[in-house]
C-alpha positions in Angstrom: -2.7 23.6 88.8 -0.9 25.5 86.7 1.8 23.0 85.8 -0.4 20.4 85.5 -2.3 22.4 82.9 1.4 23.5 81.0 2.2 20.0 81.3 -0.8 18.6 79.4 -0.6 21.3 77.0 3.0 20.2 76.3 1.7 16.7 76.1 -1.3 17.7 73.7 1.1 19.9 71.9 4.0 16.9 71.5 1.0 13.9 70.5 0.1 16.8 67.7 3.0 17.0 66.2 4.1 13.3 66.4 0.9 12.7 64.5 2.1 15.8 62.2 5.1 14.0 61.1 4.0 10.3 61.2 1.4 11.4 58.5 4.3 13.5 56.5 6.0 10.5 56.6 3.4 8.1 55.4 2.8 11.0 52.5 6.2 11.0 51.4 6.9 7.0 51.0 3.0 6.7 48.9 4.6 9.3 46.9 8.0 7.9 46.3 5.8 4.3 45.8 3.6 6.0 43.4 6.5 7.2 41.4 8.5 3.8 41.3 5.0 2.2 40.0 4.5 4.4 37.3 8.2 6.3 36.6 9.4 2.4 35.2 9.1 3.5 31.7 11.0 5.5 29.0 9.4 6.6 25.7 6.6 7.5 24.0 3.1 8.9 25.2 3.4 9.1 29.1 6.2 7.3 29.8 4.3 4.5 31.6 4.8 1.8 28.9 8.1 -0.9 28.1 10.4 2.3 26.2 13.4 3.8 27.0 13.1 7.4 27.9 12.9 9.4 31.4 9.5 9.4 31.8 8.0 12.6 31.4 4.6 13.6 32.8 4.8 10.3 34.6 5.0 11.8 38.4 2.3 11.6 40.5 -0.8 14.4 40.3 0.9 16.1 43.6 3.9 16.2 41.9 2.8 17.2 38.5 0.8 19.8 39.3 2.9 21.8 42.5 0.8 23.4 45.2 2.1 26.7 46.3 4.8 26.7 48.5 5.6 23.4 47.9 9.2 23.6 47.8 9.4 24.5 51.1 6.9 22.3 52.9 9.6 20.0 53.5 11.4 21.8 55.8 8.1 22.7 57.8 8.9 26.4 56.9 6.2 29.0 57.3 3.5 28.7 54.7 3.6 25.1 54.4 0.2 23.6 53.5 -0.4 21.0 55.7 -3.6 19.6 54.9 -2.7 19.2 51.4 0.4 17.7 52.1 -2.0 14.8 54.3 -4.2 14.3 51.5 -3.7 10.7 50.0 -5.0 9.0 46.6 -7.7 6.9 47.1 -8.4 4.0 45.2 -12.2 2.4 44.3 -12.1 -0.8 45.6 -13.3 -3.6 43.3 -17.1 -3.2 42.5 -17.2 0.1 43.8 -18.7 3.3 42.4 -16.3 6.0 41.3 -17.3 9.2 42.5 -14.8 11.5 41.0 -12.2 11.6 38.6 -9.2 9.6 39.3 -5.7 9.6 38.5 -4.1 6.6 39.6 -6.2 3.8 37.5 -3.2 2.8 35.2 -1.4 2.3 38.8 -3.9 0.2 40.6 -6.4 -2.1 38.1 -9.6 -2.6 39.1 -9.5 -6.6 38.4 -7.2 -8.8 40.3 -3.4 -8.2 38.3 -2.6 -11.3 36.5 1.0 -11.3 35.7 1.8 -11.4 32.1 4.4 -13.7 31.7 7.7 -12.7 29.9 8.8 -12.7 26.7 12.3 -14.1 25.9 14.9 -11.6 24.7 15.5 -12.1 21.4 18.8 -12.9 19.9 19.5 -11.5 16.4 22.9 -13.2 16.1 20.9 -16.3 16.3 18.5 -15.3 13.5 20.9 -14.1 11.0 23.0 -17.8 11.3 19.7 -19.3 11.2 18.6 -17.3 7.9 22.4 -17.9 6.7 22.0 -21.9 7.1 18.5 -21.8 5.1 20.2 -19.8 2.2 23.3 -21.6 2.2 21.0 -24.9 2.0 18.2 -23.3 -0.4 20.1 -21.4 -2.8 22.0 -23.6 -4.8 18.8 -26.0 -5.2 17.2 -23.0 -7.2 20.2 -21.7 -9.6 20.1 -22.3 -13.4 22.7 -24.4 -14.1 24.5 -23.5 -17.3 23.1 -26.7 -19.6 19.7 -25.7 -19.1 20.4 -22.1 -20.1 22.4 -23.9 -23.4 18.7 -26.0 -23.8 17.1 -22.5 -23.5 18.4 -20.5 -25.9 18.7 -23.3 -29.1 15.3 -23.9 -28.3 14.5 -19.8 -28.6 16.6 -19.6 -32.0 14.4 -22.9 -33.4 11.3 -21.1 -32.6 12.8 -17.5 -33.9 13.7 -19.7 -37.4 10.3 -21.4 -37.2 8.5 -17.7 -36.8 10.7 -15.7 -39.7 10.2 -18.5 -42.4 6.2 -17.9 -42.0 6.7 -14.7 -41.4 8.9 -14.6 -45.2 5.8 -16.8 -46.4 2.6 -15.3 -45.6 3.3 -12.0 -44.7 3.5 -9.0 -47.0 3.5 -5.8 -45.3 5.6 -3.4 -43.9 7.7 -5.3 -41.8 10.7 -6.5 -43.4 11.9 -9.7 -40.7 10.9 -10.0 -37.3 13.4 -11.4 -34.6 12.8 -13.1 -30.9 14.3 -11.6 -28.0 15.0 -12.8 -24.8 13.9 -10.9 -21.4 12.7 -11.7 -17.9 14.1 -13.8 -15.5 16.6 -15.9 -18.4 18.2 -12.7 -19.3 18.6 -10.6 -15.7 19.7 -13.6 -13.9 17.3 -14.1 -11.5 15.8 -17.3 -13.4 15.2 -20.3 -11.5 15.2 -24.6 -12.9 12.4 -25.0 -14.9 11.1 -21.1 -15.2 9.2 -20.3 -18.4 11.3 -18.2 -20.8 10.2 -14.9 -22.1 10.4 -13.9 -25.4 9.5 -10.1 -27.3 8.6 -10.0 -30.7 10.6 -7.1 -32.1 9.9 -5.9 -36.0 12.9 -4.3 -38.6 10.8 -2.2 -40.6 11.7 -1.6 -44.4 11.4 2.1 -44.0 14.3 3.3 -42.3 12.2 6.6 -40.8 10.5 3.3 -38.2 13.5 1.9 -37.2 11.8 2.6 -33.3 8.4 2.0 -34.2 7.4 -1.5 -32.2 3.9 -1.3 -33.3 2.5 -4.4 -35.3 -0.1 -5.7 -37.5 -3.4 -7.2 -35.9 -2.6 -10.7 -37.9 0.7 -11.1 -36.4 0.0 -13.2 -33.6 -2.1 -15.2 -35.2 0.2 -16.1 -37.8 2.8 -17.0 -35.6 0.6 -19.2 -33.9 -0.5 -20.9 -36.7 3.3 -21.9 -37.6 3.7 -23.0 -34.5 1.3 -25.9 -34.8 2.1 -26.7 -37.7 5.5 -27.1 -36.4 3.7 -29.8 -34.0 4.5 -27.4 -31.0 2.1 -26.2 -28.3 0.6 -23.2 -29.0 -2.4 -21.1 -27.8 -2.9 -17.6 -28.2 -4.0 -15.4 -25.4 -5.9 -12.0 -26.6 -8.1 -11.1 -23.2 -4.8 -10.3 -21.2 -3.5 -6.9 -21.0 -1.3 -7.6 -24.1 -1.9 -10.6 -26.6 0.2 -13.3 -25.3 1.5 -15.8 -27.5 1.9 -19.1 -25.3 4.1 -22.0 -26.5 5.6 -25.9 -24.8 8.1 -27.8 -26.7 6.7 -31.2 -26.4 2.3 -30.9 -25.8 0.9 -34.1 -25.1 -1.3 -35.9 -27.7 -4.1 -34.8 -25.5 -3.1 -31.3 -25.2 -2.2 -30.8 -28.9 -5.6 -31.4 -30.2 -7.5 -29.9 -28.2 -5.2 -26.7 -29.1 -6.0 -27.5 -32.9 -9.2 -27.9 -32.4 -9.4 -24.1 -30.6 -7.6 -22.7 -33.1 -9.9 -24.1 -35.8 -12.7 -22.7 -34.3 -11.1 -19.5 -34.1 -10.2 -20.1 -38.2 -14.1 -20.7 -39.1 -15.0 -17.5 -37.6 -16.5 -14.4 -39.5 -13.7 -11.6 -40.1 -15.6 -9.2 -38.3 -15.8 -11.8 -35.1 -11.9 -12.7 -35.7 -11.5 -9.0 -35.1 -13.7 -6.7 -33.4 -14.4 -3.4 -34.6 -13.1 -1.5 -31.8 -9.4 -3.2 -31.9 -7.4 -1.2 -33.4 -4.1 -2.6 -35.8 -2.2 -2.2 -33.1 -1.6 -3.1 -29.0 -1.2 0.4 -27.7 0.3 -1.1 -23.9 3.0 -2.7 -23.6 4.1 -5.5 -21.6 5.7 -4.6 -18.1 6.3 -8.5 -16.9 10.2 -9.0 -16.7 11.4 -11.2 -14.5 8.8 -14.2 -14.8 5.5 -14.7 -16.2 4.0 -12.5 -17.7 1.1 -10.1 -16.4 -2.0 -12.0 -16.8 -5.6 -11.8 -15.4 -6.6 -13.6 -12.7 -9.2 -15.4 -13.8 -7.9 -18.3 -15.7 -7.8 -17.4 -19.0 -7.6 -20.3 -20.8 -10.4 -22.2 -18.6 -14.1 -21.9 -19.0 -14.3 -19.3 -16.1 -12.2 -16.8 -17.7 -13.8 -13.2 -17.7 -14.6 -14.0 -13.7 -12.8 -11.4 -11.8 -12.2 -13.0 -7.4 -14.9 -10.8 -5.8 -12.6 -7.8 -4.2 -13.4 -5.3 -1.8 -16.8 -4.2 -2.1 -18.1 -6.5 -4.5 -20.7 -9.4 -3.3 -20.5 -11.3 -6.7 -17.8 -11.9 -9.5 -18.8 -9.9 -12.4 -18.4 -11.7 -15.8 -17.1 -10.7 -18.8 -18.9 -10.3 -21.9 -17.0 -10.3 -25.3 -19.6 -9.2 -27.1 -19.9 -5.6 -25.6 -18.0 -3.4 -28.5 -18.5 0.1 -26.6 -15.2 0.9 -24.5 -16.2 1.3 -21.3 -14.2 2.4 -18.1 -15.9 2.0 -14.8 -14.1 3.0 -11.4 -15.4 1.5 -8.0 -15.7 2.9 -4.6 -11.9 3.6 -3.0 -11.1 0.0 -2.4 -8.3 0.4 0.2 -8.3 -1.9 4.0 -7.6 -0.7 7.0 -5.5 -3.9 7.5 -5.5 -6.8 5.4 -4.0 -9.2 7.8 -7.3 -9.2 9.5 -10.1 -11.4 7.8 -12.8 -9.2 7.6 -15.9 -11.0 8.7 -18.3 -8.5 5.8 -15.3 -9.7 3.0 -15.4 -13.4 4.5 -19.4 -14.0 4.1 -19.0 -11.7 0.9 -16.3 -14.3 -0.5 -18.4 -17.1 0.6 -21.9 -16.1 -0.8 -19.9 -15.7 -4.5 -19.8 -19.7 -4.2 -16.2 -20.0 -5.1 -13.5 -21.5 -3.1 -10.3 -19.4 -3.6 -7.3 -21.1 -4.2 -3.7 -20.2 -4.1 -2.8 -22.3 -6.8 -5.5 -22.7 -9.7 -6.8 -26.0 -11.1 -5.3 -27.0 -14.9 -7.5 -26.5 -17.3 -7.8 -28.5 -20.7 -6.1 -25.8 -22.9 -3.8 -25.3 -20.5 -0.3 -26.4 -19.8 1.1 -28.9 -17.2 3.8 -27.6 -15.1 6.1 -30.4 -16.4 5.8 -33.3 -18.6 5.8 -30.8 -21.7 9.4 -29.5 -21.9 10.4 -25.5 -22.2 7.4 -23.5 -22.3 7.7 -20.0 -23.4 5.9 -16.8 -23.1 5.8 -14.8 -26.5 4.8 -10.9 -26.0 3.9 -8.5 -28.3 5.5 -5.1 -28.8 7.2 -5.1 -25.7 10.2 -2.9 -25.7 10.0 -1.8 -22.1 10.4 -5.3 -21.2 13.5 -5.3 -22.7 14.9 -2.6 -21.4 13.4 -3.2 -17.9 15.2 -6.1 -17.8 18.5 -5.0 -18.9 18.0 -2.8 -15.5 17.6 -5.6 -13.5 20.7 -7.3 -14.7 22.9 -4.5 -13.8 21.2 -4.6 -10.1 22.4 -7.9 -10.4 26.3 -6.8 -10.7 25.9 -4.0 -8.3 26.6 -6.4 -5.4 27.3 -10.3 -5.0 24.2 -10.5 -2.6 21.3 -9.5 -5.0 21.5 -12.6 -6.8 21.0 -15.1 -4.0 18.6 -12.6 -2.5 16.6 -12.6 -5.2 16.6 -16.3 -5.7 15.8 -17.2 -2.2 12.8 -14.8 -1.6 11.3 -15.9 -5.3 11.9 -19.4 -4.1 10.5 -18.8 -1.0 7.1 -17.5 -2.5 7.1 -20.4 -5.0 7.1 -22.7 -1.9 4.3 -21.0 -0.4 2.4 -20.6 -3.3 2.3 -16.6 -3.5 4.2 -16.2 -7.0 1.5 -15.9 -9.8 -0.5 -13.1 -10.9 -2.7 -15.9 -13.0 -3.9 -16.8 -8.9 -4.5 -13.2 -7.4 -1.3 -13.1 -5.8 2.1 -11.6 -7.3 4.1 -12.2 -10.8 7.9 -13.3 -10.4 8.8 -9.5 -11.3 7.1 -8.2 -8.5 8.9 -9.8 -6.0 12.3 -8.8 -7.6 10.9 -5.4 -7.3 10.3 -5.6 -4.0 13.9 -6.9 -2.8 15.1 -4.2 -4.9 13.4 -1.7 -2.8 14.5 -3.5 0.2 17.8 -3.6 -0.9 18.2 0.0 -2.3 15.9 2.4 0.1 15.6 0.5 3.5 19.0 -1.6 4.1 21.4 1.1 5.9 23.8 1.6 4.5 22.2 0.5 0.9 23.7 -2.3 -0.6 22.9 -1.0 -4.0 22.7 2.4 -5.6 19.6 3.9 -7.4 20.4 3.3 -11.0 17.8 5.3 -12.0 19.3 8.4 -9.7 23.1 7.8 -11.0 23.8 11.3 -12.5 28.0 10.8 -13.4 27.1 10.7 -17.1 25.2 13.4 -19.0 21.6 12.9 -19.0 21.4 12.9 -23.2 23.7 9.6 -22.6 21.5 8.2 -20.3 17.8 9.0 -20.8 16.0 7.4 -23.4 12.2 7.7 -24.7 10.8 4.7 -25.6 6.7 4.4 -26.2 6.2 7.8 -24.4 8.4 6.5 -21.5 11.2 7.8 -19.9 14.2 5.2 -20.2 17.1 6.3 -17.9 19.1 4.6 -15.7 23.0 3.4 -15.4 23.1 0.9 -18.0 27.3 0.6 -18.4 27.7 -3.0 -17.3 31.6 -2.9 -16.8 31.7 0.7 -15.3 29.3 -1.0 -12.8 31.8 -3.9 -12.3 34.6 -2.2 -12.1 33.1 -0.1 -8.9 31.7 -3.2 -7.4 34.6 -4.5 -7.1 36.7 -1.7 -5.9 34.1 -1.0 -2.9 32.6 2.1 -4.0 29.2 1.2 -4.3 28.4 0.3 -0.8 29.4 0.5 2.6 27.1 -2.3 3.8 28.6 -5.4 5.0 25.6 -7.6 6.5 24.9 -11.0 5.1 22.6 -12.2 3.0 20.8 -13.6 6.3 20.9 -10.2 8.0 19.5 -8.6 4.9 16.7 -11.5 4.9 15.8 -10.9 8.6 15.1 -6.9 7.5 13.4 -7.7 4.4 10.8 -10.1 6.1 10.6 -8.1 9.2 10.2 -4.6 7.1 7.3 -6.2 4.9 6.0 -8.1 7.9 4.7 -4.6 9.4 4.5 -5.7 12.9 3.6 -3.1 15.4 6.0 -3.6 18.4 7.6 -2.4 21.4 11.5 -1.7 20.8 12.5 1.4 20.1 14.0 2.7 18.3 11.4 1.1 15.9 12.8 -0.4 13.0 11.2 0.5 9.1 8.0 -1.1 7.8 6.0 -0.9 5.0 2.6 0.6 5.5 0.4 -2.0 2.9 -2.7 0.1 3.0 -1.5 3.7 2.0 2.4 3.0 0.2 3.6 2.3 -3.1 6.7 1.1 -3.9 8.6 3.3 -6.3 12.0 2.3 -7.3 12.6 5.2 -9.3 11.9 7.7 -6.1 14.0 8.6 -3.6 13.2 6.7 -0.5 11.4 4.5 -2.4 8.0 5.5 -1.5 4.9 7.2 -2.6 1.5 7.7 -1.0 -1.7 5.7 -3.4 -3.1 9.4 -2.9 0.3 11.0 -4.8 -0.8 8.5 -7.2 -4.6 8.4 -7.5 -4.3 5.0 -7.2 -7.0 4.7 -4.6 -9.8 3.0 -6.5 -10.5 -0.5 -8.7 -10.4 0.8 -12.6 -11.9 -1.7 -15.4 -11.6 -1.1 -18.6 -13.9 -2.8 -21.2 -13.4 -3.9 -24.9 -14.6 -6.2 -27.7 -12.0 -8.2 -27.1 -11.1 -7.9 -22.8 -11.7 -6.4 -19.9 -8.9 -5.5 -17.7 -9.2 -4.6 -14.1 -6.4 -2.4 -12.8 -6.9 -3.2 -9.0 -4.6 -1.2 -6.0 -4.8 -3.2 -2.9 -1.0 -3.4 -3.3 0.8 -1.0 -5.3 4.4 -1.3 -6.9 5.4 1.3 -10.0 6.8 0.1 -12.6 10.3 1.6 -13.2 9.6 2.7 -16.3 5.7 2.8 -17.1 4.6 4.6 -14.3 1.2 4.6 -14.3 1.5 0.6 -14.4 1.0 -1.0 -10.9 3.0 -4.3 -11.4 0.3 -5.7 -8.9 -2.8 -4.7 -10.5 -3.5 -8.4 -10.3 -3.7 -9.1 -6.6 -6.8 -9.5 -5.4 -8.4 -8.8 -1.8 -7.7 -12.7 -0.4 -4.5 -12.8 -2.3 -2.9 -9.4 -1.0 -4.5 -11.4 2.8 -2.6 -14.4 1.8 0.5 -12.4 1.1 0.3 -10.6 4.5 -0.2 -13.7 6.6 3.1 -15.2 4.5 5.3 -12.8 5.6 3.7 -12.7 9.2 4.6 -16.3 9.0 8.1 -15.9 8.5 8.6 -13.3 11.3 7.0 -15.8 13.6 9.2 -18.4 12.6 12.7 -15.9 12.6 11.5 -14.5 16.0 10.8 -17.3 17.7 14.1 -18.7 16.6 15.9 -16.1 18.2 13.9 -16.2 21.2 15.0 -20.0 21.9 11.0 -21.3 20.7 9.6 -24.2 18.9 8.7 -21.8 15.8 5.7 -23.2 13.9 7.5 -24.4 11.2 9.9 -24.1 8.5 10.3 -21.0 6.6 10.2 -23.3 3.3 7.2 -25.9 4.1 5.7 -26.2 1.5 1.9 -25.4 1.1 -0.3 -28.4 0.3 -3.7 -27.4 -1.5 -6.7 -29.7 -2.2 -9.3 -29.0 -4.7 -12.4 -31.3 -3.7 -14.6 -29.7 -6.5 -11.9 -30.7 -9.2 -9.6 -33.3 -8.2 -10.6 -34.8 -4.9 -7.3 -36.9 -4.0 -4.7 -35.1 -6.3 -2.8 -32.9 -3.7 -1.9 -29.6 -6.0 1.8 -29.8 -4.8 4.1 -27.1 -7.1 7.2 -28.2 -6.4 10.7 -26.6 -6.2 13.4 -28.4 -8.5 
């Protein structure tokens, strides 16, 4: 009896520990499962995502958190906590309550897993030769050739003749001879066929003691416009922009000519005191940043009827119109006006935008007093003591000869926005000089190794040599254009050797600002809290460094100027300029969704895809208030 009771006992004993180990067993391959479901991943947070690293904090809760002993459980040791060791995670099934806290939902999903498809791999090779055939096809199309430069310049020497002979005649101050000089995109390099030239007016003074003064009498411009009718030209003075703005086209249409007259003798028949508000003073205390293109202008259209009608912006329900006859300077600043992400339309801003009753356009509708894009040979912008112009532009040209890519890289992102109809600060979207700017920065502070040096940062020379102050200003940068030359072309400006497609595939991914998965992750420019600062090192400040955080306006007699900061570029020189004051809420959008475009299109090249288009289509616009067939079609010469 005896036996038979051992014998059981054995059996009870053997049947115990079989189900002992079976259960160890099952413990150890759920725990080796539940480390090979969530251990996949490398990188940031908890290691359960697409990155590269090991994974930490991604073991399972046993694991994580080790029971006493634990270490020598698995040699069924003395101590060894077996009940702990047969506890399992459970999982809710679908539709059922959770009763406690779990720490396995990431690893099971409560919803039937739908497999997300893959993504291709990307091939960059693939992109750069596909951004290198566009440029090799697109550049050429957009460079100046040397006869129109020829056309260019006679025709700025006729008008500079035109201007000092009525100058000689009517004018009998203290100004001894004016003289027209050349800046923007003619004189850096950058200009394109058919780009407007831009002229300063700068004054020789008969007192040697102003030989820097670049202030000018109040009847200036108006003289000058004046001879420039009478010399049968097309000319229209702009006074409610930042800085009076003289505008002039070679050949005006019979049309176009009179009704320029005709606004010029209604300006004649005015009283003095109406010609000239009391609160202008005799002379334009800012000057003129716009290099590189047109110059800064509201955007409103300020030659049509609607001028003084700022695009409604962040915060504002209705434009807000402009009233000439207010003579009390006034400066108003609005509520912080910056987006959390102005890719995504808004739905408040959309049925804000939509209540003002205007239909934004990229491209705004010609006016009577305005001037065709062709048909009326050069046109000409003429600004008014502008000497930072000058020299900004001078600084642009010796980016130019830092390295043989600038050029083309210029040219093909300004052609680039011209195709898709994001190039004019008159529209609420960006002047021709703020693009340059913003290849520049590419170029200088995010391209590794840079392809160009900071010119403003060059410190080889003495800083007396280099540093100039020009209307409270700090001039300084390295202006030697040979000395710049000769270390181009010995290698010792850069050690980057991309392509010009390579660089094009940063540029539009860095200002694309895609949040994405590879790591590590490459640069991006952060729209809503970033200026661009060419001057800084790294190329960046905050809009909070700045105080540029807020919509200012600034009311006269004359104009009302609305320094806006949805996107923010310094000017080199004039630092408390933003060279994008003029973008507006749906332009800095449209910007945004333009270089998201282009991302699309380089990615899905590399991926092997259909992409959505080409990265130069060019945007058709229709204005059914205006012009219900004409398609609004700027072309590309």
């Amino acid at each position: 009896m005896e036996q038979q009771n051992a014998a059981q006992s054995t059996g009870l004993e053997g049947q115990l520990r079989n189900m002992i180990l079976d259960n160890v067993n099952m413990a150890g391959q759920e725990s080796q499962s539940t480390q090979r479901g969530r251990g996949r991943g490398r990188g940031r947070g908890q290691g359960q995502g697409r990155g590269r690293g090991r994974g930490r904090g991604v073991l399972p809760v046993d694991d994580a958190n080790p029971l006493p002993n634990a270490n020598r459980s698995r040699g069924g040791g003395r101590g060894s906590h077996a009940p702990r060791i047969l506890q399992r995670t459970h999982y809710p099934s679908p539709g059922q309550a959770q009763t406690g806290p779990t720490y396995s939902q990431h690893s099971q999903p409560q919803t039937p897993y739908v497999p997300r498809p893959p993504q291709p791999r990307e091939n960059p090779m693939v992109q750069i030769e596909h951004l290198d055939r566009i440029a090799a096809e697109e550049i050429p199309k957009v460079e100046m050739s040397t006869s129109e430069v020829r056309e260019k310049e006679s025709f700025r020497k006729y008008l500079e003749t035109i201007m000092q002979q009525a100058f000689a005649k009517y004018y009998s101050g203290d100004i001894e001879n004016i003289s027209l000089v050349g800046f923007g995109s003619l004189a850096s390099g950058f200009g394109m066929p058919g780009s407007d030239m831009d002229l300063a007016v700068v004054p020789t003074y008969k007192d040697p003691a102003r030989a820097y003064d670049v202030s000018i009498d109040r009847g200036i411009p108006r003289l000058l416009e004046r001879a420039v009718l009478d010399a049968k030209l097309g000319g229209r003075l702009l006074t409610r922009t930042r800085v009076p703005i003289l505008k002039i086209c070679q050949t005006p249409t019979p049309t176009l000519y009179t009704a320029l007259s005709e606004e010029r003798q209604k300006w004649d028949k005015l009283p003095e005191e109406e010609k000239y508000p009391s609160d202008a003073t005799g002379s334009f205390i800012q000057p003129n940043p716009a290099v590189d293109g047109q110059a800064v202008q509201p955007t409103a259209q300020a030659n049509g009827a609607n001028f003084g009608v700022d695009f409604p912006t962040l915060g504002t329900a209705a434009p807000t119109k402009n009233r000439a006859q207010t003579h009390a300077k006034t400066e108003v600043k609005s509520p912080t006006t910056e987006i959390s992400d102005p890719g995504t339309h808004d739905k408040t801003k959309k049925d804000q935008n939509q209540r003002s009753g205007k239909q934004w356009s990229r491209e705004k509708v010609v006016g009577p007093l305005d001037f065709p894009k062709t048909g009326c040979g050069i046109q000409c912008d003429i600004n008014f003591e502008n000497p930072l112009g000058i020299h900004n532009t001078h600084m642009l040209k010796c980016y130019s000869l830092t390295d043989p890519r600038v050029r083309p890289m210029v040219l093909f992102v300004k052609s680039w926005a011209k195709r898709r109809k994001v190039n004019s600060a008159y529209s609420g979207t960006l002047s021709s000089y703020g693009w340059v700017l913003m290849v520049l920065h590419y170029l200088v502070n995010v391209a590794y190794p840079p392809v160009c040096p900071n010119l403003q940062l060059m410190s080889h020379r003495p800083e007396s040599e280099m540093t100039r102050i020009i209307s409270g200003y700090q001039v300084r940068f390295w202006r030697h254009e040979q000395e710049i030359i000769r270390s181009a072309q010995s290698g010792r400006l850069t050690e980057n050797k991309e392509s010009v497609g390579s660089l094009l595939r940063g540029f539009f991914q860095y200002y694309a600002s895609l949040s994405g998965y590879s790591y590590p992750r490459p640069p991006q420019f952060y729209w809503t809290n970033e200026v661009l600062s060419l001057r800084t090192p790294g190329g960046i400040l905050s809009k909070q460094a700045k105080g540029w955080v807020g919509a200012t306006t600034k009311i006269t007699a004359e104009k009302k100027v609305t320094n806006r900061y949805l996107f923010a570029i310094e000017d080199p020189f004039e630092i408390d300029h933003n060279v994008a004051r003029t973008v507006t809420h749906r332009g800095i959008v449209t910007i945004r969704d333009e270089f998201r475009r282009a991302w699309r299109i380089v990615k899905a090249v590399g991926q092997g895809l259909k992409p959505e288009g080409g990265i130069f289509d060019e945007v058709l616009e229709y204005d059914s208030a205006v012009q219900p067939v004409e398609k609004l079609v700027e072309t590309v010469m």
